[in-house]
C-alpha positions as CSV (number, residue, x, y, z in Angstrom):
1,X,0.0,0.0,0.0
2,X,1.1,3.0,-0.9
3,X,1.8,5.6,2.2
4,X,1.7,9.6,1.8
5,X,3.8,12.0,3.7
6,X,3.4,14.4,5.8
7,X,1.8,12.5,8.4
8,X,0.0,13.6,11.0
9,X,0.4,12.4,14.6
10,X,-3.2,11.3,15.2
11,X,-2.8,8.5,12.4
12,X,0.1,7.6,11.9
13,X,-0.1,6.5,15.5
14,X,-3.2,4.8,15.2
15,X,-3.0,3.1,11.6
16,X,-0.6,2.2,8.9
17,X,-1.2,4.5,6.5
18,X,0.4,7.9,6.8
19,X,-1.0,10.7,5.0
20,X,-0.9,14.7,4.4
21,X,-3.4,16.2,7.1
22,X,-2.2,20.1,6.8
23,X,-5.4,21.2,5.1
24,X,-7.1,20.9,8.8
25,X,-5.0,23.2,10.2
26,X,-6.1,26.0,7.4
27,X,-9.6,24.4,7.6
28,X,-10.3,24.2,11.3
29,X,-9.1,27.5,12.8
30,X,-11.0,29.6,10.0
31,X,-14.3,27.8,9.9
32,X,-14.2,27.3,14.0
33,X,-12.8,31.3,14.4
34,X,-16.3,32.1,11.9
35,X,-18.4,30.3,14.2
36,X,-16.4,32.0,17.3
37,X,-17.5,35.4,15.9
38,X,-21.0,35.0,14.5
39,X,-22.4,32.1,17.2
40,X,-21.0,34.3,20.1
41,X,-22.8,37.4,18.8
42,X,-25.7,35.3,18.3
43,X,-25.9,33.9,21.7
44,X,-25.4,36.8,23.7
45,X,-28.0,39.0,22.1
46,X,-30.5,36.0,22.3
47,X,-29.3,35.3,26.0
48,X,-30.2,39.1,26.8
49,X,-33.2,39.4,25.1
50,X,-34.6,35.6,27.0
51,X,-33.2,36.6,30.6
52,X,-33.6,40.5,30.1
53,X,-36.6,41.0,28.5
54,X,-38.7,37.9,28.5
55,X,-41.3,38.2,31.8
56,X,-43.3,35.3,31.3
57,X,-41.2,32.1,31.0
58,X,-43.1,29.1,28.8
59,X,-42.3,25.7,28.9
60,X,-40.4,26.8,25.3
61,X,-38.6,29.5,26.7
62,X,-36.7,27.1,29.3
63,X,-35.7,24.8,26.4
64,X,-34.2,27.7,24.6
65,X,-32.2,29.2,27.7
66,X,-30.4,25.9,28.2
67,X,-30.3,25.5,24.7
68,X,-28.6,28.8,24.5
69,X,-26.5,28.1,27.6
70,X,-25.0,24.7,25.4
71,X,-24.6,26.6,22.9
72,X,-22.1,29.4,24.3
73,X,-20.8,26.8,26.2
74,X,-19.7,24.9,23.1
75,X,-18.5,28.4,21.7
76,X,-16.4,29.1,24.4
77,X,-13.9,25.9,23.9
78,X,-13.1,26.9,20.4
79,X,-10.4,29.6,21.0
80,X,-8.1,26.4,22.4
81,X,-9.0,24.7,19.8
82,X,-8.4,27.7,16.8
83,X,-5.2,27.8,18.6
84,X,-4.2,24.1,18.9
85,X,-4.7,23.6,15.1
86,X,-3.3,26.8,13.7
87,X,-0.7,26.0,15.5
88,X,-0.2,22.6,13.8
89,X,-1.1,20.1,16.8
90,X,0.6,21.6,19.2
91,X,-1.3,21.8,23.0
92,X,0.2,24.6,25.3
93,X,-2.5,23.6,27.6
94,X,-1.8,20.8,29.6
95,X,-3.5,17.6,30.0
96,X,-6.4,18.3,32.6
97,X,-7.2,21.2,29.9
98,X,-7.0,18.9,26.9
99,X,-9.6,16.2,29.1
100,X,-11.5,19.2,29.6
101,X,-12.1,21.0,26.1
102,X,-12.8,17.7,24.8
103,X,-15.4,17.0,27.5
104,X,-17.5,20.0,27.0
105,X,-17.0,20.3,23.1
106,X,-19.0,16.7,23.0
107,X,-21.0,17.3,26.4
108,X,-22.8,20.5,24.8
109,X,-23.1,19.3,21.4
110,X,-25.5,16.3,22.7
111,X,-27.2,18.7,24.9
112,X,-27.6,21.5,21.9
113,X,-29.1,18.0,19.9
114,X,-31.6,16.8,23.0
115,X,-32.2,20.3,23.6
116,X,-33.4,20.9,20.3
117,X,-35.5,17.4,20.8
118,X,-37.6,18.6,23.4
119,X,-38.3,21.7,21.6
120,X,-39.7,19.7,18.9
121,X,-41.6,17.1,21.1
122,X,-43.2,20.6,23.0
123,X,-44.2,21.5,19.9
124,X,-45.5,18.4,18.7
125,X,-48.1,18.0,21.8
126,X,-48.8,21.8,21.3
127,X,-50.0,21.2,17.6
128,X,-51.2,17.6,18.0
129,X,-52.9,17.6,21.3
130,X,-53.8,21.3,21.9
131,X,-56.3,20.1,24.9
132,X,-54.0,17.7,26.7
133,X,-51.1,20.1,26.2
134,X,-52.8,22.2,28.8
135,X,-52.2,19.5,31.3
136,X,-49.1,18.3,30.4
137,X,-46.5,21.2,29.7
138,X,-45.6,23.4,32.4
139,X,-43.0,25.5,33.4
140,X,-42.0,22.9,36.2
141,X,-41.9,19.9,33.9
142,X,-39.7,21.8,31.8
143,X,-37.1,22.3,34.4
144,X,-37.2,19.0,35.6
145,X,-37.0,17.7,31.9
146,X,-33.9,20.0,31.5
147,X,-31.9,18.8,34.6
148,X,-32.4,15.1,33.7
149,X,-30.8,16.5,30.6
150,X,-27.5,17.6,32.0
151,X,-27.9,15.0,34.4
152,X,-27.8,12.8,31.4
153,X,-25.1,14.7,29.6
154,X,-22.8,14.3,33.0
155,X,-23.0,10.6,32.9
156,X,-22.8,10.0,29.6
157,X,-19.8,11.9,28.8
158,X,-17.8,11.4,32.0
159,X,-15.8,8.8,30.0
160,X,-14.3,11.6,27.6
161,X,-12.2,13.1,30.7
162,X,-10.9,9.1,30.9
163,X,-10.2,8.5,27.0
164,X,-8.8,12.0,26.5
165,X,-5.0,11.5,26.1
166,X,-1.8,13.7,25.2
167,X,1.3,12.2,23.4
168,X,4.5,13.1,21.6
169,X,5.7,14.9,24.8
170,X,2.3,16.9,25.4
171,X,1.9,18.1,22.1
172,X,-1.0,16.5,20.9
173,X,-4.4,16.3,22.6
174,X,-6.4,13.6,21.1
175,X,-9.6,14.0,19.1
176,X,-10.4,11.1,20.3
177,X,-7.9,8.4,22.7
178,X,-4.5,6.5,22.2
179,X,-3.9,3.3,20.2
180,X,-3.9,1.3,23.0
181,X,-7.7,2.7,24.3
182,X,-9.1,2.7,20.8
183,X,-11.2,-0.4,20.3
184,X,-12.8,0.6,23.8
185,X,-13.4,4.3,22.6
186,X,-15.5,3.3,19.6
187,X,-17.8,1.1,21.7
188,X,-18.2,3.6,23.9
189,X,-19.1,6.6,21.1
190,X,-21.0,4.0,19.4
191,X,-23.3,3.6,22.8
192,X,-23.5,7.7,23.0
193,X,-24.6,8.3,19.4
194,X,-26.9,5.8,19.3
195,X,-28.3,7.1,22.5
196,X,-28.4,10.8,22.1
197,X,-28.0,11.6,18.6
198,X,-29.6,8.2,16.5
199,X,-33.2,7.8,19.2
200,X,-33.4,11.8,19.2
201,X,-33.2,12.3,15.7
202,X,-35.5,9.7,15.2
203,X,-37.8,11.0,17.6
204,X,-37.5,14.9,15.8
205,X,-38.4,13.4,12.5
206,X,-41.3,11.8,13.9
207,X,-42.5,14.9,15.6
208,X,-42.0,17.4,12.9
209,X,-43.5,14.6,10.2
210,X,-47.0,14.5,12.5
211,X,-46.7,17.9,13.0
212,X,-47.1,18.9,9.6
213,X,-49.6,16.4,8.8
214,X,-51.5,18.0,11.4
215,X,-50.6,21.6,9.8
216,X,-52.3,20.3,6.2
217,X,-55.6,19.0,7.4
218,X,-58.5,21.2,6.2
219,X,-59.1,24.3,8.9
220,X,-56.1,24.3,10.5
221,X,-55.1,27.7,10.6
222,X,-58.6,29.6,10.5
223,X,-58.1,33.2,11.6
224,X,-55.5,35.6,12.0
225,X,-53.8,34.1,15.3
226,X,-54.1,30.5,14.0
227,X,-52.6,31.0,10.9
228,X,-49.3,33.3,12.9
229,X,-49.1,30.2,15.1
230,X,-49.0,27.9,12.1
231,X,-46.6,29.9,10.5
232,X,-44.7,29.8,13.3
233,X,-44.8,25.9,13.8
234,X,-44.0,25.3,10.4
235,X,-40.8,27.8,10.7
236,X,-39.3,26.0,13.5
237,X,-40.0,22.5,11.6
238,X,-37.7,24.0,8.8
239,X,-35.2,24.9,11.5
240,X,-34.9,21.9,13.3
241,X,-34.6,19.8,10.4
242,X,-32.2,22.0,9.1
243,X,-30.1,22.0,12.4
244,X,-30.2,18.1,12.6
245,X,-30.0,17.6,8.1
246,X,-27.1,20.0,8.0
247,X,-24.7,19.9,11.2
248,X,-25.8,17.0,12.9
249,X,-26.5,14.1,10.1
250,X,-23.2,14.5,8.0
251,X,-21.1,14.9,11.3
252,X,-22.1,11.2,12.8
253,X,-22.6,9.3,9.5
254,X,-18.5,10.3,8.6
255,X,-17.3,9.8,12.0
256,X,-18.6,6.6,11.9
257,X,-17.0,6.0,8.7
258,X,-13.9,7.0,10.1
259,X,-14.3,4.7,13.3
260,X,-15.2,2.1,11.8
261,X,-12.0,2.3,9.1
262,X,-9.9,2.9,11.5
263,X,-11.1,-0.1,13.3
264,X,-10.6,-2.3,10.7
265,X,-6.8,-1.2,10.3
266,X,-5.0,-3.1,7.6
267,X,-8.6,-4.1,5.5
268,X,-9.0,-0.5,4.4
269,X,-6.9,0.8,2.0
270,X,-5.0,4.3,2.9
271,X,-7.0,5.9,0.2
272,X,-10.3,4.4,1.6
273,X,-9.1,5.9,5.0
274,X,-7.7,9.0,3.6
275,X,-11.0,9.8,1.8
276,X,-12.9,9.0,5.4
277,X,-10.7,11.0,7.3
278,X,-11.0,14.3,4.9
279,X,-15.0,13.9,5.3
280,X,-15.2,13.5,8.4
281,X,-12.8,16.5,9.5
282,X,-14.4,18.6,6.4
283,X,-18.1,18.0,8.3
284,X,-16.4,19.1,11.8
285,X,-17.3,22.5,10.9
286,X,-20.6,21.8,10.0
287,X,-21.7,20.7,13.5
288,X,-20.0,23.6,15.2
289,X,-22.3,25.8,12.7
290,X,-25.1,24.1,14.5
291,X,-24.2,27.3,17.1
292,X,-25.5,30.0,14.8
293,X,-28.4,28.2,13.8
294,X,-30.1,28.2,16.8
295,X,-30.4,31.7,18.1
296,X,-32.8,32.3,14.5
297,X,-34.5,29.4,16.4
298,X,-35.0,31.5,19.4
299,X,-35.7,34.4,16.6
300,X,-38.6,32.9,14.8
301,X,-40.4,31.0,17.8
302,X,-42.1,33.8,19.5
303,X,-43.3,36.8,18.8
304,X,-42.2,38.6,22.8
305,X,-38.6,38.1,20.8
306,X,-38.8,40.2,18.4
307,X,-41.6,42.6,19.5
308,X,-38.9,42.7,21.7
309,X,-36.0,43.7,19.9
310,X,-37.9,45.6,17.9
311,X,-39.1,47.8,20.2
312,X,-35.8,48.7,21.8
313,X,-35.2,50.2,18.4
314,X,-38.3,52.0,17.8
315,X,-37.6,53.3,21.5
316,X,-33.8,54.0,20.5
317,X,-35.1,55.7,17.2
318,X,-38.0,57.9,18.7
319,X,-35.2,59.4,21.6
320,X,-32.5,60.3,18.5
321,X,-35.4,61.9,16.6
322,X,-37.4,63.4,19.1
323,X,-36.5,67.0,20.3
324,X,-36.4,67.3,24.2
325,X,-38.7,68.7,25.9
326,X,-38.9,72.3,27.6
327,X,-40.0,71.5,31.2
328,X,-42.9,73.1,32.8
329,X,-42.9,76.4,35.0
């Protein structure tokens, strides 16, 4: 088989084949340093506007403040990470760092995806079942469904802070574990996307599926406030899909790829692995972007948001234009 140069530490120490990885370290820092800039920005003005200026909290608005807190979470561990791969692979940081980047990039992108989940479950019993809905959401279920799910989050990704490893004298911080840890890492990730990306994903497309069944059925929608709220629904469907189709989807089905071509070693040829390794760190990105998709999420699912927002500019507006008045005598 034929081997490439330029080989980066990740492989070569874990497979046969060496190849030329320097695209990901032109890749990674721009495309995460884009979503450092545009997701921050994002977040923060939607945190403001949900802690700031939202009085009545919903069921909804509880899934979108944890949502939002994953979310910046997730945006916060990127700088080390710009840094480590502009910098060619080479961690400053120091182990317990490296365990615990790696343990809240993957702890907050599985709570951004069951996040998202319960949004669209909410929305399903809203739509669906109108009259049970009543009954069954309230704001106190909401924040018991939301601790279970960093309860959940905590347990589940606890084993990242073991797998996480540094080699080649504490220059590398693993994506993923050592050579020697490997075959136990991919059961493991196996277990967590099948768990939290594979069942959740199967449960938003059979949410968003009823839901616009439901949305299609003659007289659905009569009247002004019906039609805004089905608008509304069928908005967030887009979203959510879009959030799950785009960043989510492509992220898992290449990793696996990867895994599972790495796992097989010396019965996958180096340009088999090669062509698995460029997807799956080309659709790294991708899930990251997942960060700016959600605050148009927070955006487009009520109307206190951006009644909102747009009122703090008609108010900004009115005291730039309006001349001040002369008091009274």
């Amino acid at each position: 088989m034929t081997t490439l140069n330029n080989t980066s530490p990740n492989i070569s120490d874990l497979h046969h084949c060496k190849f030329d990885e320097t695209f990901k370290y032109i890749l990674l820092p721009v495309t995460y340093s884009l979503v450092l800039v545009v997701g921050l920005g994002l977040n923060i003005t939607a945190m403001y506007v949900i802690l700031f200026r939202t009085t009545n909290w919903k069921p909804s608005t509880i899934y979108m403040i944890n949502l939002n807190v994953c979310d910046t979470l997730y945006i916060l561990t990127l700088p080390f990470l710009i840094y480590y791969y502009a910098d060619e692979n080479d961690w400053p940081f120091g182990e317990a760092m490296c365990k615990l980047i790696r343990f809240l990039f993957y702890t907050n992108l599985y709570g951004s995806i069951l996040f998202l989940s319960c949004i669209s479950v909410h929305r399903f019993i809203g739509v669906c079942h109108p009259v049970r809905s009543l009954s069954w959401m309230n704001a106190r279920r909401a924040r018991l469904v939301s601790l279970c799910i960093w309860a959940t989050m905590l347990i589940f990704q606890a084993p990242i802070l073991y797998f996480s490893r540094m080699k080649y004298n504490g220059k590398v911080c693993y994506d993923t574990t050592s050579k020697e840890l490997f075959n136990a890492f991919l059961v493991y990730s196996s277990v967590v996307m099948i768990l939290l990306f594979v069942l959740p994903f199967g449960v938003v497309l059979v949410c968003n599926g009823m839901m616009l069944r439901k949305l299609r059925e003659p007289g659905v929608g009569d009247g002004p406030m019906s039609q805004r709220s089905k608008q509304k629904s069928v908005k967030m469907i887009i979203i959510v899909l879009l959030a799950f189709m785009l960043c989510f989807l492509p992220f898992h089905v290449n990793r696996s790829i990867y895994y599972s071509f790495r796992y097989l070693d010396k019965l996958v040829s180096c340009s088999m692995l090669e062509g698995a390794n460029i997807a799956y760190k080309v659709t790294r990105p991708l899930a990251s972007a997942n960060s700016c998709i959600d605050p148009i999420l927070y955006f487009m699912a009520g109307q206190r948001f951006r009644s909102s927002i747009k009122k703090k500019k008609s108010t900004k507006a009115r005291s730039q234009q309006s001349p001040p008045r002369l008091p009274y005598n």
